[in-house]
N, C-alpha and C positions, 0 to 999 in steps of 0.2 A: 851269527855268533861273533862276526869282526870287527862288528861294525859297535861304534861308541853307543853305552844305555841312552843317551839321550835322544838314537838316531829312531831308535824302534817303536813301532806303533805300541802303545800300552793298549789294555785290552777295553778300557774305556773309552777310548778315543777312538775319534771316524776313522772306519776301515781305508787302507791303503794297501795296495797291489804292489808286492815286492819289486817290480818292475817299473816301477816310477822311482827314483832315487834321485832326491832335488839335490844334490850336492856332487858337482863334478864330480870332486877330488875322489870321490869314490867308488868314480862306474867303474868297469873294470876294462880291462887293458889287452889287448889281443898281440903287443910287439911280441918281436922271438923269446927275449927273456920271460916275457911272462908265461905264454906258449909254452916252452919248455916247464917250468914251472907246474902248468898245468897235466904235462905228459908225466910228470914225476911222479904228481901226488896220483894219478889213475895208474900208474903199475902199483904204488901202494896199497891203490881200494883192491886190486888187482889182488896182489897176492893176500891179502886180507881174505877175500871171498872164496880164497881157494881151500882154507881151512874151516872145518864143519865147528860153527860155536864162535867166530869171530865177522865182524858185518863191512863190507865197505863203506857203507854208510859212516860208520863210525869213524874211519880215516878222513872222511869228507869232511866231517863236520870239525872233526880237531884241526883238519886241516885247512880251513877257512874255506871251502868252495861247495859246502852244503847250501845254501840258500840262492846262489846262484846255478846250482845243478835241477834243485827244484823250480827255478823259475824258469830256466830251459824248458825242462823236460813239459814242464807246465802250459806253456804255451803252444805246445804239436795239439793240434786239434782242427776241425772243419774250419775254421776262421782263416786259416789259412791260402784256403783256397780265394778268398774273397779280396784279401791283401794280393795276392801272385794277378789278379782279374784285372784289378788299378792299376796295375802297371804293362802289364806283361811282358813276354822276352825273356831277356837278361834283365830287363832293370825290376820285373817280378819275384825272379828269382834271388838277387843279392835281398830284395824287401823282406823275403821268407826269410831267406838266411840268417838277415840279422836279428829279424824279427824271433828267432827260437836260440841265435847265440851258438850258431851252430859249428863254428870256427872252435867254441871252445870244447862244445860236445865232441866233435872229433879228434882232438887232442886228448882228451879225456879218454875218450872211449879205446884210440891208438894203445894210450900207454896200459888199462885194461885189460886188450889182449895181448900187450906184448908179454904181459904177468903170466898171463893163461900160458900161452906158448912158449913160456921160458921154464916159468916155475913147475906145472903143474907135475912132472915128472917128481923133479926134485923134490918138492912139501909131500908126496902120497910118499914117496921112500923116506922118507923123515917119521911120516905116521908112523907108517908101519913097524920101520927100525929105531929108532929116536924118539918117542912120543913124549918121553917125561923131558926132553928139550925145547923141544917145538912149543909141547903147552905150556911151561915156563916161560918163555919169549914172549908169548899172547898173555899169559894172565897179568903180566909184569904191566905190559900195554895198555890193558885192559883196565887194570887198576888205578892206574893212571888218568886215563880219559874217564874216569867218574868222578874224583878230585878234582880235574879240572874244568869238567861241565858242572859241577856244581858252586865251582867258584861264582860261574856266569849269571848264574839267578839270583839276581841282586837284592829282593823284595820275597821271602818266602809267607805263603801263608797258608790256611788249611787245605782249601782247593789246590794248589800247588803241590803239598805234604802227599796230602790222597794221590794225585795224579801220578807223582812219583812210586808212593808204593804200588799201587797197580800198575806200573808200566813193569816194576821189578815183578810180582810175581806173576803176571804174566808172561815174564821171560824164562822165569826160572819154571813154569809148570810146562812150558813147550819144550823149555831141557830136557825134560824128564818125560817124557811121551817116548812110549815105546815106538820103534824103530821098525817098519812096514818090510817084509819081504817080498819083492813083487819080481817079476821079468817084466820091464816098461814095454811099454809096442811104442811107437810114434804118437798118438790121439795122447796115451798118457804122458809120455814128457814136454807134446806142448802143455798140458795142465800143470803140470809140476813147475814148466821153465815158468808159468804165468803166476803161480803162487811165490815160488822164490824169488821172482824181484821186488814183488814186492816188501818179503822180509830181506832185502838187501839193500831198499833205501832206507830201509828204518835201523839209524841206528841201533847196537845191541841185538838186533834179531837178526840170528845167520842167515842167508840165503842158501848156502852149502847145507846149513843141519839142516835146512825144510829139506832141502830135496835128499837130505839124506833119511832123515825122518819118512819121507814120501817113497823110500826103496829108489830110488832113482841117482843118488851121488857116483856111485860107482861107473854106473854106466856110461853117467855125462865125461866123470873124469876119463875114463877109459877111451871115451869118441874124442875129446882135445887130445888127448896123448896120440892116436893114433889116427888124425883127420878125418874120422867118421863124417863125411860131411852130411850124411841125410838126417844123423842123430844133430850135430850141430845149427843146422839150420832149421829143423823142427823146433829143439830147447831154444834158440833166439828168437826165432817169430812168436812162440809162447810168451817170453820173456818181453819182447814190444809190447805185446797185448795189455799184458797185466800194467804194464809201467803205464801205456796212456791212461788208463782207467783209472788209477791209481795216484796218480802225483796230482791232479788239478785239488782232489781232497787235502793234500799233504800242504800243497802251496795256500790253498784259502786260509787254513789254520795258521801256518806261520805268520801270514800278512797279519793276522788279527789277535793270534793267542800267543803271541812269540815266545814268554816266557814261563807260562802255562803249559803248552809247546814241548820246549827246552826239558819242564821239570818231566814230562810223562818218558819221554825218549833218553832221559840218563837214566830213570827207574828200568829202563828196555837193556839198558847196559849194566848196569849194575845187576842185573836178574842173571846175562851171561856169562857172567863168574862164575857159577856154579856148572856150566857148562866148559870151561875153559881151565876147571882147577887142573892142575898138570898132575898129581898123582890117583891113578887111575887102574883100577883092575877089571877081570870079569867074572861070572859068577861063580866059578872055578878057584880067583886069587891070582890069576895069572896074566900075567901082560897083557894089552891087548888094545888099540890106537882107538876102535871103534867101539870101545864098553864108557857105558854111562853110570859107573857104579865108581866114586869118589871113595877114597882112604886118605886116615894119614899119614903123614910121610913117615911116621914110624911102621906102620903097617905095609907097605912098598916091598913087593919083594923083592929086590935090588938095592935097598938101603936109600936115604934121602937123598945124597951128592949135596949136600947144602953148599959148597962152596960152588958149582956147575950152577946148580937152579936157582939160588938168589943171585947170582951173576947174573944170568941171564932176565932174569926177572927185571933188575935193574937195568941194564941195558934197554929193556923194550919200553920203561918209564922212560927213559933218558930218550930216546928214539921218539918216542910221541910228546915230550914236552918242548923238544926240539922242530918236531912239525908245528905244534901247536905256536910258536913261536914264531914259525915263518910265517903261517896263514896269518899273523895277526900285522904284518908287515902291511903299507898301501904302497900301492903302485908308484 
């Protein structure tokens, strides 16, 4: 998304591997400034994935380090082993390392769970007490990051049109999927943790609402709040599974359908609006953080706060046009 239209493969032209980037000035940079940088925008994706109906992905990408997240992740595979063979040691081991970009996935992934361990308290007492806040904050964000991925498609046509609206209503009908009550065991939330990441690289598709949708949100949040470690380490081995399986598809399509791509994955975001409107009741009429039943704010029974919620609204635009501005900075 950072990178100049002229830089990207069109979708006619010979296929190119994200991973080959003929142009220095553009690889990317491992000093402490940038490091840091990159620990910032992952408590972003961080606290992004901690609310059900918003994606880290989506912070990724506004924030320039979607396409080098997928070539990362893209590259953990059996080849691996065969790169570590030519060298062995240490000087195997730095070969893997740089070879999956792993300096930055740890940074990444650091700032993540600093989100996890910081936040996840604080946004579930937000739900529960504050929801016409919180979701005010995100739809504003949200809004946002579709105006501004749609700027990026520079060349629309009908393939594109279609691709987008099918990314929207297939976002907007996972919205709307009734909500599974279950008691997870272990066996179930590695599944759960192996389906939510992968709706948490795609932008617009929460990884929080699958596993909430999947009767499992609670739980997860529950084991980070209180260091569950067998639930935690179950939900993250889950969560590795899906993600290898998962990104080598994500990474071929970007190398080759870039902006094809781009148009299916803002329709994924823009479908999450409907997931994310802040005025929300239950089937009752009544408050409630985890009801999927949308009013409008004249219907609210708390009255709208227009001056509270398009505040905040506008803040969470201002907040992501401002990321989207740094990502767009080079090294």
């Amino acid at each position: 998304m950072t990178a100049p239209q002229s830089s990207r493969p069109s979708e006619s032209s010979a296929p190119q591997p994200l991973d080959k980037n003929p142009n220095p000035a553009l690889k990317p940079t491992n000093n402490p400034k940038s490091l840091l940088g990159v620990y910032v925008k992952g408590m972003a994706m961080g606290a992004a994935d901690i609310v059900p109906g918003v994606s880290g992905g989506t912070i990724a990408l506004i924030a320039g380090i979607y396409e080098r997240l997928i070539n990362a992740l893209g590259s953990i595979g059996p080849n691996l082993w065969h790169i570590f063979r030519q060298e062995y040691g240490i000087k195997g081991f730095v070969a893997v390392w740089r070879r999956v970009d792993a300096t930055f996935l740890l940074f990444l992934l650091l700032g993540i769970a600093s989100s996890f361990i910081t936040l996840a308290g604080i946004i579930k007492h937000l739900l529960d007490h504050q929801p016409l806040l919180i979701w005010s904050f995100f739809f504003g964000l949200v809004i946002a990051t579709v105006f501004l991925l749609l700027s990026e498609i520079k060349c629309w046509n009908i393939g594109r049109a279609i691709l987008f609206v099918s990314g929207l209503v297939i976002a907007m009908t996972v919205s709307n999927l009734p909500i599974l009550a279950t008691s997870p065991s272990l066996p179930y939330l590695f599944f759960a943790g192996a389906i939510a990441i992968c709706a948490m690289i795609l932008p617009g598709v929460s990884g929080s609402f699958i596993l909430l949708l999947l009767g499992a949100y609670d739980a997860v949040l529950e084991a980070v709040d209180t260091m569950n470690l067998s639930v935690i380490f179950t939900v993250v081995a889950g969560m590795a599974t899906g993600l290898l399986l998962f990104t080598r598809a994500l990474k071929w399509l970007l190398a080759r359908y870039y902006q094809a791509t781009l148009a299916l994955l803002t329709g994924f975001i823009a479908g999450s609006l409907v997931k994310v409107w802040p005025w929300k009741v239950d089937a009752l009429g009544t408050l409630d953080s985890h009801a999927i039943n949308n009013v409008m704010p004249w219907h609210y029974p708390t009255g709208a706060h227009w001056i509270t919620t398009v505040g905040l609204m506008l803040l969470g635009a201002v907040l992501v046009s401002m990321l989207s501005w740094w990502g767009r900075r080079r090294p």
